[in-house]
C-alpha positions as CSV (number, residue, x, y, z in Angstrom):
1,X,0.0,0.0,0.0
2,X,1.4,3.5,-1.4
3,X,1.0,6.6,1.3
4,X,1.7,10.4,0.2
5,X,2.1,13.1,2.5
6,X,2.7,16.5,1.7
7,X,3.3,19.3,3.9
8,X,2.5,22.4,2.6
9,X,0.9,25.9,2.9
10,X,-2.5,25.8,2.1
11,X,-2.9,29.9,0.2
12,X,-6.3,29.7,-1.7
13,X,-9.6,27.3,-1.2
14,X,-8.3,24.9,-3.8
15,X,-5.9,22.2,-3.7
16,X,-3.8,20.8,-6.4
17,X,-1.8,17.5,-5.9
18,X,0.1,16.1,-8.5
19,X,1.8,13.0,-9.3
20,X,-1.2,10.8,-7.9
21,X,-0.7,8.7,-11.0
22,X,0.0,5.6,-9.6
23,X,-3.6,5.8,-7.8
24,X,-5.6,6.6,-11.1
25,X,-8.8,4.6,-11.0
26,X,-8.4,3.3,-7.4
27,X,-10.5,4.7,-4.4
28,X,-8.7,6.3,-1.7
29,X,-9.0,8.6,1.1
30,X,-8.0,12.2,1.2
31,X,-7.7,13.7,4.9
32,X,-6.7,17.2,5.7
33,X,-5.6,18.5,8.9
34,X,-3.5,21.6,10.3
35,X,-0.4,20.9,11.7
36,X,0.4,21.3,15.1
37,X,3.8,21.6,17.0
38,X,6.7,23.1,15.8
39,X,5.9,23.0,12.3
40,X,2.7,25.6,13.2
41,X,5.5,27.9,16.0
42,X,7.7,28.1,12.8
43,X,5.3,29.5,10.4
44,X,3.9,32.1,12.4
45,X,7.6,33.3,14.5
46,X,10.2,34.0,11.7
47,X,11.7,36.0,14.2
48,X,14.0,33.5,16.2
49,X,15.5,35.3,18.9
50,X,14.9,33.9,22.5
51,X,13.3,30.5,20.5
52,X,15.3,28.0,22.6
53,X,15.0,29.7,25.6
54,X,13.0,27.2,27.1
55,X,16.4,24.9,26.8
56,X,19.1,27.2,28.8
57,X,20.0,26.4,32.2
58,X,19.5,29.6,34.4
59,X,22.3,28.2,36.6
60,X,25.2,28.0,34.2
61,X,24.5,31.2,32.6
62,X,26.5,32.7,35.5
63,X,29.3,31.0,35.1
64,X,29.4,31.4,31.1
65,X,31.8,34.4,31.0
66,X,34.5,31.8,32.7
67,X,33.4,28.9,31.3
68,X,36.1,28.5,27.8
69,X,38.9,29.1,30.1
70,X,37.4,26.4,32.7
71,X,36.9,24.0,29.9
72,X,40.2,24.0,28.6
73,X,41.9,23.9,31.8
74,X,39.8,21.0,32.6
75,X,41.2,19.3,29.3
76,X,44.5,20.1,29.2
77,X,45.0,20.5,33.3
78,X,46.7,24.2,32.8
């Protein structure tokens, strides 16, 4: 069994899908949904500043101005 999924940006109230060839004269089953997730957060923020925010540690931020030297003296035991 073939499945096709396309992703795409729906801009007028008709839809045109191409190379369904393959599935001429067979019935099948068209479902339409909006994404959700990131997909949905990256259409509507093009602006990415502060978007992985939610990943940074708030307790090594104040040690990030020393934290090069620390990691290299850790390596190299300077």
């Amino acid at each position: 069994m073939h499945t096709l999924k396309i992703n795409t940006v729906v801009s007028s109230d008709t839809l045109k899908l191409n190379n369904l060839g393959f599935l001429k004269g067979r019935e099948v089953e068209v479902t339409i949904r909006p994404l959700i997730g990131k997909r949905q957060v990256h259409l509507k923020n093009r602006n990415l500043k502060g978007f992985l925010s939610k990943y940074a540690n708030r307790e090594l931020i104040t040690n990030e101005k020393e934290a090069w030297k620390q990691s290299v003296m850790d390596k190299y035991d300077n």
